[in-house]
Jmol script that loads the backbone (N, CA, C; Angstrom):
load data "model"
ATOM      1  N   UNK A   1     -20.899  15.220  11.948  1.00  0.00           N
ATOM      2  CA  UNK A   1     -19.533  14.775  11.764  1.00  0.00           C
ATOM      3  C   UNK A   1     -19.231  14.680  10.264  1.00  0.00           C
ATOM      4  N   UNK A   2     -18.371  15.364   9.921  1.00  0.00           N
ATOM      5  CA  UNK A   2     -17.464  15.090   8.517  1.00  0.00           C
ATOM      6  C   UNK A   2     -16.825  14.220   8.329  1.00  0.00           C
ATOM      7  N   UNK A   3     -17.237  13.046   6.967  1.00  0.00           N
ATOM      8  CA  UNK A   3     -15.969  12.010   6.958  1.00  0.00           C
ATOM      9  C   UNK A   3     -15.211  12.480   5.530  1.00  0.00           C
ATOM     10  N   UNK A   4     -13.974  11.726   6.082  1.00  0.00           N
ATOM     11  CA  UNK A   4     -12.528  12.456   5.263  1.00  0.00           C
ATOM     12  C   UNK A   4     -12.165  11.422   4.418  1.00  0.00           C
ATOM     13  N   UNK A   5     -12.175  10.976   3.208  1.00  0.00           N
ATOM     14  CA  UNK A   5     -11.309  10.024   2.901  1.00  0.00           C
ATOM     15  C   UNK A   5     -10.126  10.046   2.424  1.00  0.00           C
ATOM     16  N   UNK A   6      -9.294   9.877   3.350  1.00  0.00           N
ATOM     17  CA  UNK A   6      -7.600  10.833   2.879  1.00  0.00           C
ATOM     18  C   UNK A   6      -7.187  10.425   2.004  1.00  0.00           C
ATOM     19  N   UNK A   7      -7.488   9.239   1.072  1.00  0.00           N
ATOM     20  CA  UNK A   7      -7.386   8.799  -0.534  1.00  0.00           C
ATOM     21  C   UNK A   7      -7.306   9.918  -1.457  1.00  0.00           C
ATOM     22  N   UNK A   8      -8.228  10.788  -0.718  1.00  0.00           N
ATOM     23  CA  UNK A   8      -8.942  11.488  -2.106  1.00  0.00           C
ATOM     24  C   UNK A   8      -8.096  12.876  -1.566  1.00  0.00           C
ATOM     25  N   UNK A   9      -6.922  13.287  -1.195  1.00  0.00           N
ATOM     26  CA  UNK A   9      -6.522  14.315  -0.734  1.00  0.00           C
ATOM     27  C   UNK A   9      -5.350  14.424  -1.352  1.00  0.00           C
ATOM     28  N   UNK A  10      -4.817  15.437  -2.389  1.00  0.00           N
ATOM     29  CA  UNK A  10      -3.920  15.697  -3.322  1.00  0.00           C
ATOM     30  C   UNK A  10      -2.507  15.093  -2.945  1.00  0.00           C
ATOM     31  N   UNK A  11      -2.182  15.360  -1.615  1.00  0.00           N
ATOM     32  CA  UNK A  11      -0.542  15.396  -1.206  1.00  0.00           C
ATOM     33  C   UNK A  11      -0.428  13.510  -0.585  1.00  0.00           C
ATOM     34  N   UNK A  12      -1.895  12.524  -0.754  1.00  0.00           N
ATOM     35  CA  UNK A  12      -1.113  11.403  -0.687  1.00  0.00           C
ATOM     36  C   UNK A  12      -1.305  10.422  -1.447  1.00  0.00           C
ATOM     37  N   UNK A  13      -0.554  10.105  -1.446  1.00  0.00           N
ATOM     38  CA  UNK A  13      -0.101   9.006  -2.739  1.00  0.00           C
ATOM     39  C   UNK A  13      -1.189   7.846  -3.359  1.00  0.00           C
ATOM     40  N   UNK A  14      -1.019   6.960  -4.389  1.00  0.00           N
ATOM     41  CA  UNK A  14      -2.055   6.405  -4.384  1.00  0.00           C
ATOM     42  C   UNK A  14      -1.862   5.073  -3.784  1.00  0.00           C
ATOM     43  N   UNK A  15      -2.945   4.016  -3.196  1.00  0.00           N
ATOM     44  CA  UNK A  15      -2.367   3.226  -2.317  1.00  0.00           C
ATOM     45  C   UNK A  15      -3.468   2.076  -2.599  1.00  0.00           C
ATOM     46  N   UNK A  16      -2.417   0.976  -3.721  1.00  0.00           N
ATOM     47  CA  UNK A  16      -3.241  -0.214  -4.224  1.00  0.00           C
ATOM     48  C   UNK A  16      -2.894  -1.323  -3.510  1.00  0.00           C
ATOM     49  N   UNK A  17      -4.004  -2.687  -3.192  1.00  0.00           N
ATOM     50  CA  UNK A  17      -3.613  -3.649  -2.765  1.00  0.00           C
ATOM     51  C   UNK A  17      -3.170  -4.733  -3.489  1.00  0.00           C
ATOM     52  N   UNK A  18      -2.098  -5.404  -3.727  1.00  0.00           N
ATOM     53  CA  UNK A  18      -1.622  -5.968  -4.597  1.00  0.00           C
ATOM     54  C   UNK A  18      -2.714  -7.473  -4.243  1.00  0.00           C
ATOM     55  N   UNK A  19      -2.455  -8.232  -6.000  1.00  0.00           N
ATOM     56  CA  UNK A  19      -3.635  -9.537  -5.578  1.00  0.00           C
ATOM     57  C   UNK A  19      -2.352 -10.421  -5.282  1.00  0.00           C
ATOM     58  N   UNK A  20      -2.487 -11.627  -5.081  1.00  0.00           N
ATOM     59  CA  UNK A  20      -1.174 -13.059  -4.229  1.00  0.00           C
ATOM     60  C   UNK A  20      -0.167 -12.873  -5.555  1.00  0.00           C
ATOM     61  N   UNK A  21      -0.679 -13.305  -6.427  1.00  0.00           N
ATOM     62  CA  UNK A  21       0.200 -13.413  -7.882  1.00  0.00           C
ATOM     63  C   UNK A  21       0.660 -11.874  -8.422  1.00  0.00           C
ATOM     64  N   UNK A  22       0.659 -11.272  -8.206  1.00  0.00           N
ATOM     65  CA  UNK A  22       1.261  -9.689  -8.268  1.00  0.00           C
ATOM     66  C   UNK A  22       2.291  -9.363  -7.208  1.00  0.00           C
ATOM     67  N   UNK A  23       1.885 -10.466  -6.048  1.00  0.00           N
ATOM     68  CA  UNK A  23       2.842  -9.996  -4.932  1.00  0.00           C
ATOM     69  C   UNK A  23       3.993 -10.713  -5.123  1.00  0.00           C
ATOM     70  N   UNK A  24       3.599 -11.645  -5.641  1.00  0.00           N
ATOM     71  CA  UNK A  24       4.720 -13.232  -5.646  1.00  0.00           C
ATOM     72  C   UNK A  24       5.739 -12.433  -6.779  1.00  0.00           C
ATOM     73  N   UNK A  25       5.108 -12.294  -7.794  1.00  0.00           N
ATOM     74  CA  UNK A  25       5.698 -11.459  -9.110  1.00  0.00           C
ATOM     75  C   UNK A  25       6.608 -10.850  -8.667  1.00  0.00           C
ATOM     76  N   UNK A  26       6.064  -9.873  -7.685  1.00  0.00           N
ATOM     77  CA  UNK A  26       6.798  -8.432  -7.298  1.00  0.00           C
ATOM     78  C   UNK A  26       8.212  -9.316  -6.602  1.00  0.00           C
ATOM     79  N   UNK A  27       7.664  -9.591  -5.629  1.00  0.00           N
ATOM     80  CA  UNK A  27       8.959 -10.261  -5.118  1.00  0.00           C
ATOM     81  C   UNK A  27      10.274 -11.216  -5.476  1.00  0.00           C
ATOM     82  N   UNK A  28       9.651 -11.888  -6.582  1.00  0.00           N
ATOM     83  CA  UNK A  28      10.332 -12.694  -7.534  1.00  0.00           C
ATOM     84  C   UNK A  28      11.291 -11.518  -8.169  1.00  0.00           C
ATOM     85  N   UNK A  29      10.622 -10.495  -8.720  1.00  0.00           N
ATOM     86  CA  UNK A  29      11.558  -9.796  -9.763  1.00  0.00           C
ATOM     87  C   UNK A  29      12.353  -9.075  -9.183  1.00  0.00           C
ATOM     88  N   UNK A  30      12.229  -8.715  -8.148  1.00  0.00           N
ATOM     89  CA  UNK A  30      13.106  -7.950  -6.841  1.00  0.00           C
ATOM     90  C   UNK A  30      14.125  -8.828  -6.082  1.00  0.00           C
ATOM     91  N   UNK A  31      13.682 -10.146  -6.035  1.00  0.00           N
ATOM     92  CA  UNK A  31      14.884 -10.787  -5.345  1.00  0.00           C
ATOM     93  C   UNK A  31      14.822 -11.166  -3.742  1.00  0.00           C
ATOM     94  N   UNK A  32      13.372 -10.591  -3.570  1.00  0.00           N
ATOM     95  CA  UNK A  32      13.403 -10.500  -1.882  1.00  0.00           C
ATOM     96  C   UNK A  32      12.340 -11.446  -1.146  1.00  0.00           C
ATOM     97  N   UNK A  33      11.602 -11.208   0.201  1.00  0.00           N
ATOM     98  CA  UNK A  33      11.159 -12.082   0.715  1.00  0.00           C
ATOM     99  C   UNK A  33      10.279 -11.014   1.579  1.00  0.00           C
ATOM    100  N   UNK A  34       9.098 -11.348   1.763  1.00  0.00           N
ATOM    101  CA  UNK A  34       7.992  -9.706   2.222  1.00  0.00           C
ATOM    102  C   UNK A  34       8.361  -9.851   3.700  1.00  0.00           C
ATOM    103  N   UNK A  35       9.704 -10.236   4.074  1.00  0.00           N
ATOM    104  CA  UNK A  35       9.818 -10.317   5.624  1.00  0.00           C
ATOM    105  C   UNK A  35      10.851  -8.460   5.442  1.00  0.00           C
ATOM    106  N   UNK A  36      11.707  -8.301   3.905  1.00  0.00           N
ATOM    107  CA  UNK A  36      12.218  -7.629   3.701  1.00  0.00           C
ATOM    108  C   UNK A  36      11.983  -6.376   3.612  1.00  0.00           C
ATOM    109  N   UNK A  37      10.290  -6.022   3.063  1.00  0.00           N
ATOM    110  CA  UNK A  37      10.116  -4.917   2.452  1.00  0.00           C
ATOM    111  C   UNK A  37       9.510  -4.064   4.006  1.00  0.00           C
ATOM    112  N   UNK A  38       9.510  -3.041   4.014  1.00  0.00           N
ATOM    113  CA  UNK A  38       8.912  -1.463   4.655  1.00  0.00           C
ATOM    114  C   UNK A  38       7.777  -1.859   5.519  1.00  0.00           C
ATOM    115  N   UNK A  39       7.208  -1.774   6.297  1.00  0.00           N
ATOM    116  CA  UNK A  39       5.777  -2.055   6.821  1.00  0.00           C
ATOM    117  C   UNK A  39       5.025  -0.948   6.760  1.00  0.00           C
ATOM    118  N   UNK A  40       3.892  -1.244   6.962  1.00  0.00           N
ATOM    119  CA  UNK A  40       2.711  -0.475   7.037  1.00  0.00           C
ATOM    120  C   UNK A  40       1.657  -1.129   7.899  1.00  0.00           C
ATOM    121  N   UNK A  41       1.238  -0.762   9.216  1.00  0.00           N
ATOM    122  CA  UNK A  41      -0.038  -0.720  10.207  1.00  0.00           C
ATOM    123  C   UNK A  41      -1.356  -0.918   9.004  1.00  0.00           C
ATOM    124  N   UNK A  42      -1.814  -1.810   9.982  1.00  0.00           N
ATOM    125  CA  UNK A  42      -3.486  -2.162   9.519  1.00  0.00           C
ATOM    126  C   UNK A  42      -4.602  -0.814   9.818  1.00  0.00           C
ATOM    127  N   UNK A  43      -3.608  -0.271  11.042  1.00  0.00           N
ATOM    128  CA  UNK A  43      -4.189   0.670  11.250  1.00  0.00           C
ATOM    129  C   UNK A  43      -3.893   2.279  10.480  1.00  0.00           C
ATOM    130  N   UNK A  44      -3.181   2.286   9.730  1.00  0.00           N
ATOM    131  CA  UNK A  44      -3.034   3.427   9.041  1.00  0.00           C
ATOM    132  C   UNK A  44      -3.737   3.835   8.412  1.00  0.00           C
ATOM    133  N   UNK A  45      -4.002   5.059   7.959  1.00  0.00           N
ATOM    134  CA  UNK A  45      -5.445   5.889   7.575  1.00  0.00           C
ATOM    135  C   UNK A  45      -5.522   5.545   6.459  1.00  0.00           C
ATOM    136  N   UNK A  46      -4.676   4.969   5.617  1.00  0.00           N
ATOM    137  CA  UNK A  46      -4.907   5.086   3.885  1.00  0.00           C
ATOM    138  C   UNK A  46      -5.179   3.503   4.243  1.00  0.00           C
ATOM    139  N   UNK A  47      -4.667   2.695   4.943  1.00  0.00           N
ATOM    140  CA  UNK A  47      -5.489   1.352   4.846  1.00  0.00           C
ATOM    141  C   UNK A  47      -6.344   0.952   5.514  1.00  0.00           C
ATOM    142  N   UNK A  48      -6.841   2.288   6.192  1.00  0.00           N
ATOM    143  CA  UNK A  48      -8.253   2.126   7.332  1.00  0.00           C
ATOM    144  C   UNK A  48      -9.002   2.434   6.194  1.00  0.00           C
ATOM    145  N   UNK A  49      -8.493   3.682   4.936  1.00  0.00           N
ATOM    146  CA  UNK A  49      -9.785   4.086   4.303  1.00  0.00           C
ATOM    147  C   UNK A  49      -9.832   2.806   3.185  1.00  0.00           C
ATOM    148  N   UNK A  50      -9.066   2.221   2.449  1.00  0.00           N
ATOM    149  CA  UNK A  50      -9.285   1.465   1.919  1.00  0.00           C
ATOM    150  C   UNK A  50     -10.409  -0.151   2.612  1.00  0.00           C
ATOM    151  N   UNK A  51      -9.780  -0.429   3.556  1.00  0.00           N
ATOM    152  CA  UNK A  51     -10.776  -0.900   4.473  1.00  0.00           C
ATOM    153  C   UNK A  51     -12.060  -0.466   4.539  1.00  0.00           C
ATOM    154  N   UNK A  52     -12.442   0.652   4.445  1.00  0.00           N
ATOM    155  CA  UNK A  52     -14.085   1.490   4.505  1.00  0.00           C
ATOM    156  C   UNK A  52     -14.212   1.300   3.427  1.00  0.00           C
ATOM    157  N   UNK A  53     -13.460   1.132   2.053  1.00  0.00           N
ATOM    158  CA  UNK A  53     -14.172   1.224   0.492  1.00  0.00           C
ATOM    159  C   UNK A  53     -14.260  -0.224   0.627  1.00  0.00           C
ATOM    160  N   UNK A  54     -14.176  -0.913   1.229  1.00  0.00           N
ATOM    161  CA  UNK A  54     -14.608  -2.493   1.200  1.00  0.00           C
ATOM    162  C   UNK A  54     -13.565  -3.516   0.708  1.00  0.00           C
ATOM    163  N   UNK A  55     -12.127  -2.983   0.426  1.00  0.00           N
ATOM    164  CA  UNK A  55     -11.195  -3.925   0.435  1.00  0.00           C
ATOM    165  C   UNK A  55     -10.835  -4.609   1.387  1.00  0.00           C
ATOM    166  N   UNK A  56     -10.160  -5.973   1.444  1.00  0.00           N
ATOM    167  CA  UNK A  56     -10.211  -6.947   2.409  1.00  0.00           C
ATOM    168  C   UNK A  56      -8.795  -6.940   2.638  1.00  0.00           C
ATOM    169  N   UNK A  57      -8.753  -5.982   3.658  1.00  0.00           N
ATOM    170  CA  UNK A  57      -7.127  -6.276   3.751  1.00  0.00           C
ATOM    171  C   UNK A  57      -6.514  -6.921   5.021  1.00  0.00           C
ATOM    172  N   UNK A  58      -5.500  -7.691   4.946  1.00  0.00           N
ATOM    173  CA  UNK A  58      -5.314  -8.264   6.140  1.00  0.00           C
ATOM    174  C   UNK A  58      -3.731  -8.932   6.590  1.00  0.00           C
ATOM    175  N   UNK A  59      -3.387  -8.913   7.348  1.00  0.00           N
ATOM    176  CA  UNK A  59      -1.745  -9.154   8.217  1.00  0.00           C
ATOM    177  C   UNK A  59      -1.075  -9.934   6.988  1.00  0.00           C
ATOM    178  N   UNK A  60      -0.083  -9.636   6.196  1.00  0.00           N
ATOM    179  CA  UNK A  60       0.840 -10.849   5.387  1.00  0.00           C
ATOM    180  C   UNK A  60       0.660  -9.394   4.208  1.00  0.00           C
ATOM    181  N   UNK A  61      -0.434  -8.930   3.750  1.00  0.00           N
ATOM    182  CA  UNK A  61      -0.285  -8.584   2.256  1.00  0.00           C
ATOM    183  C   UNK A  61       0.207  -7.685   2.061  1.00  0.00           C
ATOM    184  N   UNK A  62       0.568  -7.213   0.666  1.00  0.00           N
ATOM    185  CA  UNK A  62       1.039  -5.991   0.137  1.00  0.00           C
ATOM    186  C   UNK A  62       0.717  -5.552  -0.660  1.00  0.00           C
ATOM    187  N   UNK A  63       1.013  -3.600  -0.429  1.00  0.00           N
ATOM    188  CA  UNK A  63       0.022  -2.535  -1.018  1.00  0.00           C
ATOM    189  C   UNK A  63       1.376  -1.732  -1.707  1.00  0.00           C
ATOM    190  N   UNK A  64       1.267  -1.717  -3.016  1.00  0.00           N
ATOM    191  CA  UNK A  64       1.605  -0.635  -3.827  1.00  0.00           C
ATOM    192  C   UNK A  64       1.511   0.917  -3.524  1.00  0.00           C
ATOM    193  N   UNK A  65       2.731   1.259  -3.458  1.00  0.00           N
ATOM    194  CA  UNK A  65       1.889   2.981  -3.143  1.00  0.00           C
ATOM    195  C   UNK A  65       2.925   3.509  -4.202  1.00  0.00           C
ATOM    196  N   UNK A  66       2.179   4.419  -5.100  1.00  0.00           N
ATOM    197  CA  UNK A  66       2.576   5.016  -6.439  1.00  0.00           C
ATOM    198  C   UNK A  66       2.763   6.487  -5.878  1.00  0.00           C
ATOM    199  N   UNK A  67       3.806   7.474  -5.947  1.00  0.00           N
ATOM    200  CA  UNK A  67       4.080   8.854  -5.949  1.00  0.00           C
ATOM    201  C   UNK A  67       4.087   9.359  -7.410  1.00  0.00           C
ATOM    202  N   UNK A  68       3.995  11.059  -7.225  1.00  0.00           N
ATOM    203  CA  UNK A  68       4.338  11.482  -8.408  1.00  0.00           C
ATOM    204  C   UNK A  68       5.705  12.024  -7.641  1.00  0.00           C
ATOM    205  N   UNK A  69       6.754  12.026  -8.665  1.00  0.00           N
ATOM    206  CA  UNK A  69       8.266  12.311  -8.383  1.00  0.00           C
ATOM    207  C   UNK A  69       8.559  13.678  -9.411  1.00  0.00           C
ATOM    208  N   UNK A  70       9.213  14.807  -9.001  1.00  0.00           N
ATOM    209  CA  UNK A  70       9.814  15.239  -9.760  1.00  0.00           C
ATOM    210  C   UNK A  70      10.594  15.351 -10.789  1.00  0.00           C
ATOM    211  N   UNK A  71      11.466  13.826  -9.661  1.00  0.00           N
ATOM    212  CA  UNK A  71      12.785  13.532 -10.528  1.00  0.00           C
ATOM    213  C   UNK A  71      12.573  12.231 -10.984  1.00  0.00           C
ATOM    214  N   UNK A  72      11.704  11.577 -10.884  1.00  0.00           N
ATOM    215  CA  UNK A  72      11.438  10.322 -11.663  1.00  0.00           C
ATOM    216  C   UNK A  72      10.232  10.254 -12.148  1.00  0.00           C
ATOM    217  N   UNK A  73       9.512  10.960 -12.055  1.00  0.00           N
ATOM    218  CA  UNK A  73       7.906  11.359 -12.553  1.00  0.00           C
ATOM    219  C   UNK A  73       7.208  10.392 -11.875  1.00  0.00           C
ATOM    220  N   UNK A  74       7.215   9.140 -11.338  1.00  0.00           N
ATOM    221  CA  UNK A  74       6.529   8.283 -10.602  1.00  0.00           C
ATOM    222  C   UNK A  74       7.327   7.033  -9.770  1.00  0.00           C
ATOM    223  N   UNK A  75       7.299   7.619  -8.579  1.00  0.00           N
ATOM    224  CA  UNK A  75       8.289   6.766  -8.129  1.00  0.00           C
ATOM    225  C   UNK A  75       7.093   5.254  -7.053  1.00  0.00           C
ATOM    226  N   UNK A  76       7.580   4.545  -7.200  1.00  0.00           N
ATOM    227  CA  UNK A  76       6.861   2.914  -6.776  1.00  0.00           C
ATOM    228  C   UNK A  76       7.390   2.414  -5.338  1.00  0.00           C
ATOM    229  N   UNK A  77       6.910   2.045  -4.545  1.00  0.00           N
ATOM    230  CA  UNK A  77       6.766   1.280  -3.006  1.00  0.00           C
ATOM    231  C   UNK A  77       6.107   0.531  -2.525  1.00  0.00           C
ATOM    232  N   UNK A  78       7.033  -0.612  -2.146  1.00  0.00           N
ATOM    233  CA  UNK A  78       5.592  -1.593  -1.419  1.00  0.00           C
ATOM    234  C   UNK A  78       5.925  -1.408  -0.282  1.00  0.00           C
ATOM    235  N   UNK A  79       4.889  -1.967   0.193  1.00  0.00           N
ATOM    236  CA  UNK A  79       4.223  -2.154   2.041  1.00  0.00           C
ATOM    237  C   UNK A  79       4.167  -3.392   2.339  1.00  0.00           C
ATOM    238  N   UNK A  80       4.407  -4.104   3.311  1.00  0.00           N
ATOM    239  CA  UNK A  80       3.763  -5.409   3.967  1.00  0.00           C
ATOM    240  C   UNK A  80       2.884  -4.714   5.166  1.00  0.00           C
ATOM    241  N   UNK A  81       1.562  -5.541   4.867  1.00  0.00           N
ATOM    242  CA  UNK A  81       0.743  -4.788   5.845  1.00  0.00           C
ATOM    243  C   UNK A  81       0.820  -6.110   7.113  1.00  0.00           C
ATOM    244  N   UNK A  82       0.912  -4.971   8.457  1.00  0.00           N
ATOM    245  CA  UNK A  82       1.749  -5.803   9.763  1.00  0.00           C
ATOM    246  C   UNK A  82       0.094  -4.929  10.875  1.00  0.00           C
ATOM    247  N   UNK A  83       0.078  -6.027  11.828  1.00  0.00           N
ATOM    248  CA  UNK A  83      -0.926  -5.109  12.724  1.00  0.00           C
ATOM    249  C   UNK A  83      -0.678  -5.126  13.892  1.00  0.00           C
ATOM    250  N   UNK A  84       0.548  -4.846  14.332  1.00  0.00           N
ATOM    251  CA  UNK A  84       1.420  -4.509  15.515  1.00  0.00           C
ATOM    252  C   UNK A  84       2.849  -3.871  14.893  1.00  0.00           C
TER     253      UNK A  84
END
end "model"
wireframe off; spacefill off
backbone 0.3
color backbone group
């Protein structure tokens, strides 16, 4: 069996876990409340693989995901990670 770590695969993005005080930050400077932002599954492959590199991720937090943009050269997204 081949394992894949889709981290490491050109076309997806990079996908950091923010620490409490980075999240609070984030949200402070945005104006919002992490009931607001996008979700993302516990079970999704980029936070299953992060999960296998030994990050502790779990229901409430949020993950940074960095693109490269054409038109903005790097465009920024958070996640609240949800496991339903």
């Amino acid at each position: 069996m081949v394992e894949f770590n889709v981290l490491e695969h050109e076309l997806v993005p990079s996908h950091e876990l923010l620490t409490p005080k980075e999240a609070e930050a984030m949200l402070k400077r945005y104006g919002i409340t992490k009931d607001q932002l996008p979700k993302i599954r516990v079970n999704d492959p980029c936070i299953a693989a992060l999960i296998d590199a030994g990050k502790d991720i779990k229901e409430g937090q949020i993950v940074k995901i960095t693109r490269a943009s054409e038109v903005a050269g790097v465009s920024v997204a958070y996640r609240l990670v949800v496991t339903a």
